[in-house]
CHARMM-style PDB file with segment names, atoms N, HN, CA, C and O in Angstrom:
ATOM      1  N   UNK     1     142.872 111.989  13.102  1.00  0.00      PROA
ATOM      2  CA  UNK     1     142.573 111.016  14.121  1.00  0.00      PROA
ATOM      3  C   UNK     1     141.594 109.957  13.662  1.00  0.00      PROA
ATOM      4  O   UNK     1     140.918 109.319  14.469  1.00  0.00      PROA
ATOM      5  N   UNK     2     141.530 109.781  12.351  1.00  0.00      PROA
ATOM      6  HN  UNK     2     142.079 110.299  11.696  1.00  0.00      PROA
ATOM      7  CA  UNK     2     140.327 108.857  12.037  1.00  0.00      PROA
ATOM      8  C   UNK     2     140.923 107.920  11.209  1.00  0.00      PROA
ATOM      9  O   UNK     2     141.586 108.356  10.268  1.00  0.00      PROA
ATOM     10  N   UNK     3     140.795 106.354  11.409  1.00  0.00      PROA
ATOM     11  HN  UNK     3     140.256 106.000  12.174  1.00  0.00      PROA
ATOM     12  CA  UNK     3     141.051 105.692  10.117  1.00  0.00      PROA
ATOM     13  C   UNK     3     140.773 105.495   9.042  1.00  0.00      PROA
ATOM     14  O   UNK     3     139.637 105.108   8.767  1.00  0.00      PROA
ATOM     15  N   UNK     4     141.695 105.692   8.109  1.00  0.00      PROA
ATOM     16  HN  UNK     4     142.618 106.007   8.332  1.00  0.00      PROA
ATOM     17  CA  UNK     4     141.810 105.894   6.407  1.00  0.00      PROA
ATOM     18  C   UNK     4     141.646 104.775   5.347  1.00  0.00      PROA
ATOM     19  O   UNK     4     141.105 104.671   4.246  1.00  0.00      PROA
ATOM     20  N   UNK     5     142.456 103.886   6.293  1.00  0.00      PROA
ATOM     21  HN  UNK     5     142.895 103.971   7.188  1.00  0.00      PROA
ATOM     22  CA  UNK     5     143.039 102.352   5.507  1.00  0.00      PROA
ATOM     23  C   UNK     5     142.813 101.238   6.376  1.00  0.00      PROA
ATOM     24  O   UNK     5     143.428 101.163   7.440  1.00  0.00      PROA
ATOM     25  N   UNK     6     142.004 100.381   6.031  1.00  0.00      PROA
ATOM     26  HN  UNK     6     141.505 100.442   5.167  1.00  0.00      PROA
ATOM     27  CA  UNK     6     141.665  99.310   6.659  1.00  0.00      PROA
ATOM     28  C   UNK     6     142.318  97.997   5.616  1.00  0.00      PROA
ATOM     29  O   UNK     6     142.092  97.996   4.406  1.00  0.00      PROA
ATOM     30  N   UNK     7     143.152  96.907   6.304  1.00  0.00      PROA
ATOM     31  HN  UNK     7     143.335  96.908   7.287  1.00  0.00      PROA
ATOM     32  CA  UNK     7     143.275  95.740   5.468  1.00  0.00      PROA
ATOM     33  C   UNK     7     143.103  94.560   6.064  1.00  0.00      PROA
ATOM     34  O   UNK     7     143.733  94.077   7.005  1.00  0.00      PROA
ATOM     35  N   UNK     8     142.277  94.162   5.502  1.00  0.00      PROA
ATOM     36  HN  UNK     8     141.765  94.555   4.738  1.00  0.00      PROA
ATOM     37  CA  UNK     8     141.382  93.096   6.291  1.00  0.00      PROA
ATOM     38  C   UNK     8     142.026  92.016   5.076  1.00  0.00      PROA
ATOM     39  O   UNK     8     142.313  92.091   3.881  1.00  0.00      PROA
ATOM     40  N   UNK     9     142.064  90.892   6.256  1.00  0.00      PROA
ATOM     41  HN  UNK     9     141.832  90.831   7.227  1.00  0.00      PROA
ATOM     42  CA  UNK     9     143.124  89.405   5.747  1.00  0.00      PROA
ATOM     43  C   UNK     9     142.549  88.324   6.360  1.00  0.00      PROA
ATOM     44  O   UNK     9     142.060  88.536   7.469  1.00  0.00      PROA
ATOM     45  N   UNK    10     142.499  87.411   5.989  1.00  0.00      PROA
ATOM     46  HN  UNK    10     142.897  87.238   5.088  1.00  0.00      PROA
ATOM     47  CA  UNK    10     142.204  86.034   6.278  1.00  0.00      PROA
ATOM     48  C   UNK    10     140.469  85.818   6.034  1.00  0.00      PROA
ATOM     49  O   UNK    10     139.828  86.227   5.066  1.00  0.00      PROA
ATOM     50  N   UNK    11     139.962  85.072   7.185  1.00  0.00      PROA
ATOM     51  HN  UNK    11     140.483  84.739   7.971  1.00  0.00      PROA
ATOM     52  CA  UNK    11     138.418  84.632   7.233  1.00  0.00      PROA
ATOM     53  C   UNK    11     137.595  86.186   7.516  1.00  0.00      PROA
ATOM     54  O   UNK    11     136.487  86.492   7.075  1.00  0.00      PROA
ATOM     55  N   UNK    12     138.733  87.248   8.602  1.00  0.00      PROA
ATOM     56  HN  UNK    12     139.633  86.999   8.959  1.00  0.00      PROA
ATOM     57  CA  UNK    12     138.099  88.151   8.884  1.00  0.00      PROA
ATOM     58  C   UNK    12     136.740  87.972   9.756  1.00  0.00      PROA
ATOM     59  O   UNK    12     135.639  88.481   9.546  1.00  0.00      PROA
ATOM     60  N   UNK    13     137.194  86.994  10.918  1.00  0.00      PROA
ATOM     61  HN  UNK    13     138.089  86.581  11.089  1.00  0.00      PROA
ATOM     62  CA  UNK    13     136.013  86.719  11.932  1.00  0.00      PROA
ATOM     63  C   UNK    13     136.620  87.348  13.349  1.00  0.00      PROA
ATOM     64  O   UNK    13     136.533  86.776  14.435  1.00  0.00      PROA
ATOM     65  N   UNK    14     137.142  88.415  13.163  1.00  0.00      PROA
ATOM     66  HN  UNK    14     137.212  88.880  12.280  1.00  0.00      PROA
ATOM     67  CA  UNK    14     137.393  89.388  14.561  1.00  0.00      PROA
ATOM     68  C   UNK    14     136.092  90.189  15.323  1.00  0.00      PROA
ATOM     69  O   UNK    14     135.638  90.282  16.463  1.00  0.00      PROA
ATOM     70  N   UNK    15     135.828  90.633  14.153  1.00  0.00      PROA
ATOM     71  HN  UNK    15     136.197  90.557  13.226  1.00  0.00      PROA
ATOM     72  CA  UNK    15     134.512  92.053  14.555  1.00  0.00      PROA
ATOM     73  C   UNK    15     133.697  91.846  13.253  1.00  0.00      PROA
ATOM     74  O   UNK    15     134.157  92.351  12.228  1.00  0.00      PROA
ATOM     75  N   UNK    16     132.633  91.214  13.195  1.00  0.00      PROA
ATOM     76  HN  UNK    16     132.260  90.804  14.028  1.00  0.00      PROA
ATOM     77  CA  UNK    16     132.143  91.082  12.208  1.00  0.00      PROA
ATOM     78  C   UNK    16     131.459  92.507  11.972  1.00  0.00      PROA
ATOM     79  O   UNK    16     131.519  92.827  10.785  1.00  0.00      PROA
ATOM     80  N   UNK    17     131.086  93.060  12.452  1.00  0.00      PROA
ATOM     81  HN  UNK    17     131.037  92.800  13.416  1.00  0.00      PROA
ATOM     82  CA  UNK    17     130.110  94.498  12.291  1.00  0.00      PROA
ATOM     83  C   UNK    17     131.049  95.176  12.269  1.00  0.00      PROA
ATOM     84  O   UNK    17     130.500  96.196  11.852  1.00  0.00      PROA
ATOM     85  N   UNK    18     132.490  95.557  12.436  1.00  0.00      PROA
ATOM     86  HN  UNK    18     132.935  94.729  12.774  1.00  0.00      PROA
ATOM     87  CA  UNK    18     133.330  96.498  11.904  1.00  0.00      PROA
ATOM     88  C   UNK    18     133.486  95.754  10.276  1.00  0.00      PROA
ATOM     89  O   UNK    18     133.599  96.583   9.373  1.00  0.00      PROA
ATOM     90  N   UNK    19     133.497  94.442   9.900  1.00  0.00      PROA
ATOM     91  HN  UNK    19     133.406  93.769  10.633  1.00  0.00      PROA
ATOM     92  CA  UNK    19     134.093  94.522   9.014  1.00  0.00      PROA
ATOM     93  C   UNK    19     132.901  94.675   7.823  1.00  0.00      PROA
ATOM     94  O   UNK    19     133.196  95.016   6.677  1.00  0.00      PROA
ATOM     95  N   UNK    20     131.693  94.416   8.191  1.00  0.00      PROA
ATOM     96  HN  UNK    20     131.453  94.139   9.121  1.00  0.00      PROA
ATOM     97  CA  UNK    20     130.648  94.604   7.377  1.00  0.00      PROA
ATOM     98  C   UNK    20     130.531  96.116   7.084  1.00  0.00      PROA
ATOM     99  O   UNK    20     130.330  96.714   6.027  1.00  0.00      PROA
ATOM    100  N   UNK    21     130.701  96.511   8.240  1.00  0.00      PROA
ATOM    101  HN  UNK    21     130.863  96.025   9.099  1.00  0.00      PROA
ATOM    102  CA  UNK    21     130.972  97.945   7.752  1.00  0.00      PROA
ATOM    103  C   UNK    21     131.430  98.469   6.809  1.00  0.00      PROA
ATOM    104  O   UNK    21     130.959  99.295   6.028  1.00  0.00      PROA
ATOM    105  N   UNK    22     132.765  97.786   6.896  1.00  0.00      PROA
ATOM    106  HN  UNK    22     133.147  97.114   7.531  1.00  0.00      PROA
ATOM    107  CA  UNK    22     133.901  98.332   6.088  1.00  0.00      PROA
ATOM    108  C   UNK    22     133.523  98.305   4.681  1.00  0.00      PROA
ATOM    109  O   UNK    22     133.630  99.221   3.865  1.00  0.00      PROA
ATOM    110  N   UNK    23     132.836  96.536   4.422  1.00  0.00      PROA
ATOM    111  HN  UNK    23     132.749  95.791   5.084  1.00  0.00      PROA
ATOM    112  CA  UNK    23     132.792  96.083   3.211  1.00  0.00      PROA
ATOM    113  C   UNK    23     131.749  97.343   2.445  1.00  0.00      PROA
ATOM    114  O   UNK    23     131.487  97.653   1.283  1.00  0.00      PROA
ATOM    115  N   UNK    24     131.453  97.709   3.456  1.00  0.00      PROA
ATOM    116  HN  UNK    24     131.666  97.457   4.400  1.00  0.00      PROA
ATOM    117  CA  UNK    24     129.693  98.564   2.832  1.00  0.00      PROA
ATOM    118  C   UNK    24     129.782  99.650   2.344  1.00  0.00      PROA
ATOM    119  O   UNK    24     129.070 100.173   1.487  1.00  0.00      PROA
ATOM    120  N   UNK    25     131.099 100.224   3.135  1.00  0.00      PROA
ATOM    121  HN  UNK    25     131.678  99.799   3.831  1.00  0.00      PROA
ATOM    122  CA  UNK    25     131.005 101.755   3.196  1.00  0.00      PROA
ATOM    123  C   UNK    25     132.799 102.049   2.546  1.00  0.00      PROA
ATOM    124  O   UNK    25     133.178 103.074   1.979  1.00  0.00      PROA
ATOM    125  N   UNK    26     133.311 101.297   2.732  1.00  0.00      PROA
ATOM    126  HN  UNK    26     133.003 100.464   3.192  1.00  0.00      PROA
ATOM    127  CA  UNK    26     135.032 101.603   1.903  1.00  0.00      PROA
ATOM    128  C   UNK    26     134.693 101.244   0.477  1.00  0.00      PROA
ATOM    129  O   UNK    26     133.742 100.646  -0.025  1.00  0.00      PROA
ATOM    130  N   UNK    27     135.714 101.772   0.019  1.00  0.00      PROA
ATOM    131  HN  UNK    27     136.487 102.258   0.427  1.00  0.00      PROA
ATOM    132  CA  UNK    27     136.501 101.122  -1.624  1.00  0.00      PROA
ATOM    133  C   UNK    27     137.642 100.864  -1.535  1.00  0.00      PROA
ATOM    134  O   UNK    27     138.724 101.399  -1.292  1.00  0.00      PROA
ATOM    135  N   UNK    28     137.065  99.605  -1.863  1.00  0.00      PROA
ATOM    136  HN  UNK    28     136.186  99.170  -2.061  1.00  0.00      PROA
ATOM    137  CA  UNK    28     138.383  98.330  -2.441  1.00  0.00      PROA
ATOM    138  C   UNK    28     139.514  98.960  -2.970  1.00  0.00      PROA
ATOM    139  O   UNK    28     139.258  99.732  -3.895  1.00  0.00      PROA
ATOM    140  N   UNK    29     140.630  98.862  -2.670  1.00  0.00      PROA
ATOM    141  HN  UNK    29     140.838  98.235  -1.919  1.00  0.00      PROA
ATOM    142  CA  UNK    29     141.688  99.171  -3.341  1.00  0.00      PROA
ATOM    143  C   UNK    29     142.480  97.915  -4.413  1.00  0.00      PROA
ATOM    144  O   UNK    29     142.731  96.848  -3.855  1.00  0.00      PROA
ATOM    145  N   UNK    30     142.854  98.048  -5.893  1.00  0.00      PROA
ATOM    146  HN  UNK    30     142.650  98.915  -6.347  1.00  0.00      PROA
ATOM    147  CA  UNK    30     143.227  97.053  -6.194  1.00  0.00      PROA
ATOM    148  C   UNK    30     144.750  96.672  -5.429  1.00  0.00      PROA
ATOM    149  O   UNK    30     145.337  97.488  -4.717  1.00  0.00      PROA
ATOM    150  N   UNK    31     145.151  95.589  -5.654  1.00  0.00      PROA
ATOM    151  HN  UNK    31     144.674  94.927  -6.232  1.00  0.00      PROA
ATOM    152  CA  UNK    31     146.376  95.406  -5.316  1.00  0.00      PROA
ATOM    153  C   UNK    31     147.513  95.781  -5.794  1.00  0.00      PROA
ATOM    154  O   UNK    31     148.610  95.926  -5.255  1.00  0.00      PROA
ATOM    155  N   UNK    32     147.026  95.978  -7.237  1.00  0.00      PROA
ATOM    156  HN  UNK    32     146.134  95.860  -7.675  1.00  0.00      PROA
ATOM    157  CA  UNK    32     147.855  96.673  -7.582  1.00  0.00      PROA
ATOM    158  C   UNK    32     148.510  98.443  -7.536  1.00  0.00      PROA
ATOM    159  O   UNK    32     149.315  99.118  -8.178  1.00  0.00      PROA
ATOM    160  N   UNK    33     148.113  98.519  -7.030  1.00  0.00      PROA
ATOM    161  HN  UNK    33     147.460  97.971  -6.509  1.00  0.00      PROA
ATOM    162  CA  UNK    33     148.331 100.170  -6.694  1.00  0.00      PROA
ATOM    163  C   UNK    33     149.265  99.928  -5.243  1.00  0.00      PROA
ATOM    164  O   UNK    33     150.242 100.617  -4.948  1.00  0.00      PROA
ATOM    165  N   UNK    34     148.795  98.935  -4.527  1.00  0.00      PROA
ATOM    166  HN  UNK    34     148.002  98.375  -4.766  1.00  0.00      PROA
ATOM    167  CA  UNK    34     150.098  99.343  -3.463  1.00  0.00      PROA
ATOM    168  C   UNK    34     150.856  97.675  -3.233  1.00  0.00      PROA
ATOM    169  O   UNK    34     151.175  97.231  -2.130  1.00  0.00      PROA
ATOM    170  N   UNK    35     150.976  97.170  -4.144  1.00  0.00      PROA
ATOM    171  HN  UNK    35     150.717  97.531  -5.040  1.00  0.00      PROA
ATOM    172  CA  UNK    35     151.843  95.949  -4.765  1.00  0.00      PROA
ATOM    173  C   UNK    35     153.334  96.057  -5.275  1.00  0.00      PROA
ATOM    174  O   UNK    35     153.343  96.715  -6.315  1.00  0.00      PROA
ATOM    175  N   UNK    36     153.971  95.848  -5.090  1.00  0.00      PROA
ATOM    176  HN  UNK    36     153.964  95.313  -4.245  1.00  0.00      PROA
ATOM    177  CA  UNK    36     155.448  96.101  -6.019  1.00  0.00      PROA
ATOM    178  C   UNK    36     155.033  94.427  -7.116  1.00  0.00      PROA
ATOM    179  O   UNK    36     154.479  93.379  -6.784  1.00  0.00      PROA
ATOM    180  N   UNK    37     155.708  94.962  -8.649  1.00  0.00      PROA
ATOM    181  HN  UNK    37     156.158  95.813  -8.918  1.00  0.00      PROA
ATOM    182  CA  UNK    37     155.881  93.371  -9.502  1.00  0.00      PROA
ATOM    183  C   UNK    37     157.210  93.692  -9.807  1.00  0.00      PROA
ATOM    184  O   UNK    37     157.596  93.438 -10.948  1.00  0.00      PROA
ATOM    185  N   UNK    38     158.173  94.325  -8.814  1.00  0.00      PROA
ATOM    186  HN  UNK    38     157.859  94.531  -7.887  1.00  0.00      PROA
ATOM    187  CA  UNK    38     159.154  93.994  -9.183  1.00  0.00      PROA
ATOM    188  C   UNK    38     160.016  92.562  -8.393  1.00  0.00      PROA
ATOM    189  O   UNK    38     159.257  91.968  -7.626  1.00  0.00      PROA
ATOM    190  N   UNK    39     161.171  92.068  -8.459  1.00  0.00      PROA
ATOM    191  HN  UNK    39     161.787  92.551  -9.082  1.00  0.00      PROA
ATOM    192  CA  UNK    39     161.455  91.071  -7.602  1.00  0.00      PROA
ATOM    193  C   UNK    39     161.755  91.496  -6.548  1.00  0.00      PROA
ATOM    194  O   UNK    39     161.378  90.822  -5.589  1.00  0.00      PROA
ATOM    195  N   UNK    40     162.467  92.638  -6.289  1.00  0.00      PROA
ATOM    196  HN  UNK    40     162.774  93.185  -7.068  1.00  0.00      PROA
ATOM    197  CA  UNK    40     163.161  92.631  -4.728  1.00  0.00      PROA
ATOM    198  C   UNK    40     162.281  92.154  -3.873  1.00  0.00      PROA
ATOM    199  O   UNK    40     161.065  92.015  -4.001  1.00  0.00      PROA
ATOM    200  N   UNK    41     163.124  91.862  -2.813  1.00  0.00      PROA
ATOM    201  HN  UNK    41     164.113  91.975  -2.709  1.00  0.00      PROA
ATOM    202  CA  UNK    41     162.683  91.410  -1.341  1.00  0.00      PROA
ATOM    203  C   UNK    41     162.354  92.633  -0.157  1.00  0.00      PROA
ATOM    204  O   UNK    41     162.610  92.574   1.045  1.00  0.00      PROA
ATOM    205  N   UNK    42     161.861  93.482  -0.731  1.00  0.00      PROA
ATOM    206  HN  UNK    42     161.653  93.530  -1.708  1.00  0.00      PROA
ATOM    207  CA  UNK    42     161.946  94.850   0.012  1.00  0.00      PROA
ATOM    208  C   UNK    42     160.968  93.912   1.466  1.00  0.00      PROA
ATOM    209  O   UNK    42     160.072  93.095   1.256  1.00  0.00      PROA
ATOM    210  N   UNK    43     161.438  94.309   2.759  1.00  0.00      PROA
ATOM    211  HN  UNK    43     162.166  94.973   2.930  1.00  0.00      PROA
ATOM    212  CA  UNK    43     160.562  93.883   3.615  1.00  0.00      PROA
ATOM    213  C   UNK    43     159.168  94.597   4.114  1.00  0.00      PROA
ATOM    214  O   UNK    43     158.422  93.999   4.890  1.00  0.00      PROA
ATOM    215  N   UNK    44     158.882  95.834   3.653  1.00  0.00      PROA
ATOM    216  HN  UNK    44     159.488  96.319   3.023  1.00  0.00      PROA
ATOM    217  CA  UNK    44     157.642  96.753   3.508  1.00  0.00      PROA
ATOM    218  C   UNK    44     156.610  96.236   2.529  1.00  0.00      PROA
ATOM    219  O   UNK    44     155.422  96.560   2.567  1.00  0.00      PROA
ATOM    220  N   UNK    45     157.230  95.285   1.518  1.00  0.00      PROA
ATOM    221  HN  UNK    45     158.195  95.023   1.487  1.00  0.00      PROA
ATOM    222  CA  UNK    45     156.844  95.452   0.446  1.00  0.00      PROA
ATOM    223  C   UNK    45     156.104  93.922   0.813  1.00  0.00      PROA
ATOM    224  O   UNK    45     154.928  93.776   0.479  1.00  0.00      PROA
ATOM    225  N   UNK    46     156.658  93.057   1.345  1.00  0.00      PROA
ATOM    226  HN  UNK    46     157.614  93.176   1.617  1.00  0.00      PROA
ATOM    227  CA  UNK    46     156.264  91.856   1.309  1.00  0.00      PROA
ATOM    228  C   UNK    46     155.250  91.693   2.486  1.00  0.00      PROA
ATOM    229  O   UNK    46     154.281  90.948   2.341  1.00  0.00      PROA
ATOM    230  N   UNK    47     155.500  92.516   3.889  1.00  0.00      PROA
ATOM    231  HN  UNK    47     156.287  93.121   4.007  1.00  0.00      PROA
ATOM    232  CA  UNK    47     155.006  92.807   5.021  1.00  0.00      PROA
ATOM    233  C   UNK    47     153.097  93.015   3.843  1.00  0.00      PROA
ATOM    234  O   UNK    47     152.211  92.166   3.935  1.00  0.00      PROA
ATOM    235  N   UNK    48     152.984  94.143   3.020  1.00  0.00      PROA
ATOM    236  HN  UNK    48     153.703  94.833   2.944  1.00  0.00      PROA
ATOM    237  CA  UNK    48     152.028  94.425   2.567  1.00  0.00      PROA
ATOM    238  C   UNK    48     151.503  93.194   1.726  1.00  0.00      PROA
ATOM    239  O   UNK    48     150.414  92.741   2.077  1.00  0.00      PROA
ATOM    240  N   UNK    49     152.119  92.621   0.701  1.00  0.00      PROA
ATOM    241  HN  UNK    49     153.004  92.989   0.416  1.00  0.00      PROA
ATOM    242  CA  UNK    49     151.603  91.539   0.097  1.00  0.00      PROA
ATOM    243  C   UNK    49     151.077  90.384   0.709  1.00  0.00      PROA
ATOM    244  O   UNK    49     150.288  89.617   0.158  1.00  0.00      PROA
ATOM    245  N   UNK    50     151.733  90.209   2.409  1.00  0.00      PROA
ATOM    246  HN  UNK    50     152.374  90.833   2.857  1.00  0.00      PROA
ATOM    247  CA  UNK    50     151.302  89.100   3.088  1.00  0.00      PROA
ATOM    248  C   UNK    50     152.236  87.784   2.866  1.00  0.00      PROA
ATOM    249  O   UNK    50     151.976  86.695   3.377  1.00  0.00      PROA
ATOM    250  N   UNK    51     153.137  87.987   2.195  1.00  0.00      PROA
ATOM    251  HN  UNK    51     153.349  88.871   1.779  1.00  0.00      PROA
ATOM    252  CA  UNK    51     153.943  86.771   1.389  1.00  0.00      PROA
ATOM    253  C   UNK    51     153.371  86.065   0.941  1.00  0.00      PROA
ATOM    254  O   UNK    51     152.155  86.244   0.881  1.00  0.00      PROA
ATOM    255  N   UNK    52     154.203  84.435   0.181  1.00  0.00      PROA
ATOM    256  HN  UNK    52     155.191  84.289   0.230  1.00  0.00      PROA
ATOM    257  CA  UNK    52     153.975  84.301  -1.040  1.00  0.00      PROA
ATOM    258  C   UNK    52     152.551  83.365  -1.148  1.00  0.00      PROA
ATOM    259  O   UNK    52     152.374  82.387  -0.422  1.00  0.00      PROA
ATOM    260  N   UNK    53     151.829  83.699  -1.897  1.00  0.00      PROA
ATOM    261  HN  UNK    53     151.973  84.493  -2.487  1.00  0.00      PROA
ATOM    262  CA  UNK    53     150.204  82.865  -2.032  1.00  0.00      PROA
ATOM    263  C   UNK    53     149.144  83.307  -1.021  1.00  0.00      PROA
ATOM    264  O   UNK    53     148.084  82.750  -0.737  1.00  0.00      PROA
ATOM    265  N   UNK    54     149.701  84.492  -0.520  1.00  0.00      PROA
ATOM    266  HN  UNK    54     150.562  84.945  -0.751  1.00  0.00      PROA
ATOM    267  CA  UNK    54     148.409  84.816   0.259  1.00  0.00      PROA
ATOM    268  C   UNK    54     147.927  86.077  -0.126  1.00  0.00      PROA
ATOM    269  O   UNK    54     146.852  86.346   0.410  1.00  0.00      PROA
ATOM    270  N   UNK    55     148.462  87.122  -1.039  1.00  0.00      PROA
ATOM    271  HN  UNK    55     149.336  86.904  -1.475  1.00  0.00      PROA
ATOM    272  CA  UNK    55     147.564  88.056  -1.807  1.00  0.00      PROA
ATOM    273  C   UNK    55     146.392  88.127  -1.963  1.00  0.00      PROA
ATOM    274  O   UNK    55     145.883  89.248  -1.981  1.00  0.00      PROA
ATOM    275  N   UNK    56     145.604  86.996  -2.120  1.00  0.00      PROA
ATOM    276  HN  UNK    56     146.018  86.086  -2.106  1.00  0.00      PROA
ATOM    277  CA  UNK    56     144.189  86.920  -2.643  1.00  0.00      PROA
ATOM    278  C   UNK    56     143.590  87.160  -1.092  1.00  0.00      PROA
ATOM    279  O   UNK    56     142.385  87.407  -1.125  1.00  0.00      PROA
ATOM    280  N   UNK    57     143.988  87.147  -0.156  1.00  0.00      PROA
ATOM    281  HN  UNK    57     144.967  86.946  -0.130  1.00  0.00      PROA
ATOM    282  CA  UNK    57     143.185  86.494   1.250  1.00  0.00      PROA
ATOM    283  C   UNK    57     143.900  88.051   1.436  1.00  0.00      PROA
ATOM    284  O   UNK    57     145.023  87.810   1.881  1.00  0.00      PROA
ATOM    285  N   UNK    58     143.802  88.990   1.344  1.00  0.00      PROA
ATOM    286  HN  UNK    58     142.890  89.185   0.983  1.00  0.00      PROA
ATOM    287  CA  UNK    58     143.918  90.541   1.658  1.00  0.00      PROA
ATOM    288  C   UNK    58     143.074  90.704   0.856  1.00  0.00      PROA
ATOM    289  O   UNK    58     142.728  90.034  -0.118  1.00  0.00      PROA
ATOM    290  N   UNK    59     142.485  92.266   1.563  1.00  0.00      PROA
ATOM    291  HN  UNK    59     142.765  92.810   2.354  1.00  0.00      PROA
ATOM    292  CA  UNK    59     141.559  93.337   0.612  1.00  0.00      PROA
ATOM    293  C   UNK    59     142.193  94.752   1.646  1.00  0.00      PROA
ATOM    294  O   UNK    59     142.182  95.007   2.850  1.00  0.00      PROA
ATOM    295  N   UNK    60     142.799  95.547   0.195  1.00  0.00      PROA
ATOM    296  HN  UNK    60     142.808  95.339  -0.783  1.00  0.00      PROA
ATOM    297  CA  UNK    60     142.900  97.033   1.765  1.00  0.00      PROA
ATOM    298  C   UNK    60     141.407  97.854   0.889  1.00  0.00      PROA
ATOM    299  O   UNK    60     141.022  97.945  -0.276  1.00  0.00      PROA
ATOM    300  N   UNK    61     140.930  98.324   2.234  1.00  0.00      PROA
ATOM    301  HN  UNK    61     141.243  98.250   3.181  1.00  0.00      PROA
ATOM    302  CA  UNK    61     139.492  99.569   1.563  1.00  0.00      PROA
ATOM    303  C   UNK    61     140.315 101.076   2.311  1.00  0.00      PROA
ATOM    304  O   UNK    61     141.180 101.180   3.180  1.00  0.00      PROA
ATOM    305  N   UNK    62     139.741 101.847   1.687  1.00  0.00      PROA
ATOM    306  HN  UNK    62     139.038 101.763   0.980  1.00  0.00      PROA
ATOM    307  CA  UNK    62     139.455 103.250   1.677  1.00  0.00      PROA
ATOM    308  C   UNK    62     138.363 104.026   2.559  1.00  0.00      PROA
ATOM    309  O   UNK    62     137.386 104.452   1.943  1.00  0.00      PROA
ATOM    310  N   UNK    63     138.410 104.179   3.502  1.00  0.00      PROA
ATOM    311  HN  UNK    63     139.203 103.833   4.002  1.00  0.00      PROA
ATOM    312  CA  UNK    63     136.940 104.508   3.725  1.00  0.00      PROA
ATOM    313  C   UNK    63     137.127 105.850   4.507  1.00  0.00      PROA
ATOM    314  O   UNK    63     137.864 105.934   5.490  1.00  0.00      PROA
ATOM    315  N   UNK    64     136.284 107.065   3.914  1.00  0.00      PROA
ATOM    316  HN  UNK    64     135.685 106.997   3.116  1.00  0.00      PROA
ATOM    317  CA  UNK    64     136.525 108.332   3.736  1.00  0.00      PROA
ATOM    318  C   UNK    64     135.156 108.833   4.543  1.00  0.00      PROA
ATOM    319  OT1 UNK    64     134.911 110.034   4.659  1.00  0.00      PROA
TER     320      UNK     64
END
């Protein structure tokens, strides 16, 4: 019942004290670990990347 995975996208001006949180107390996940570099168009896959040029403006954390 507790959240695992947080992915925080854009300016990230919703909840600033959840997300300071997050920044404080999660680990960063690289992108690459839950990224596909292959081409398909899988729609899970792109849903996660954010589509095209916005990768950088995601961070998913870990927070345990």
């Amino acid at each position: 019942g507790k959240v695992k995975y947080f992915l925080l996208s854009g300016n990230n001006s919703g909840n600033s004290e959840l997300v300071s949180w997050i920044k404080k107390n999660g680990k960063e996940i690289s992108s690459d670990e839950y990224s596909s570099s292959s081409s398909s168009t899988n729609s899970s896959q792109q849903g996660m990347r954010g589509g095209p040029g916005r990768e950088s403006q995601q961070t998913l954390y870990l927070v345990e």
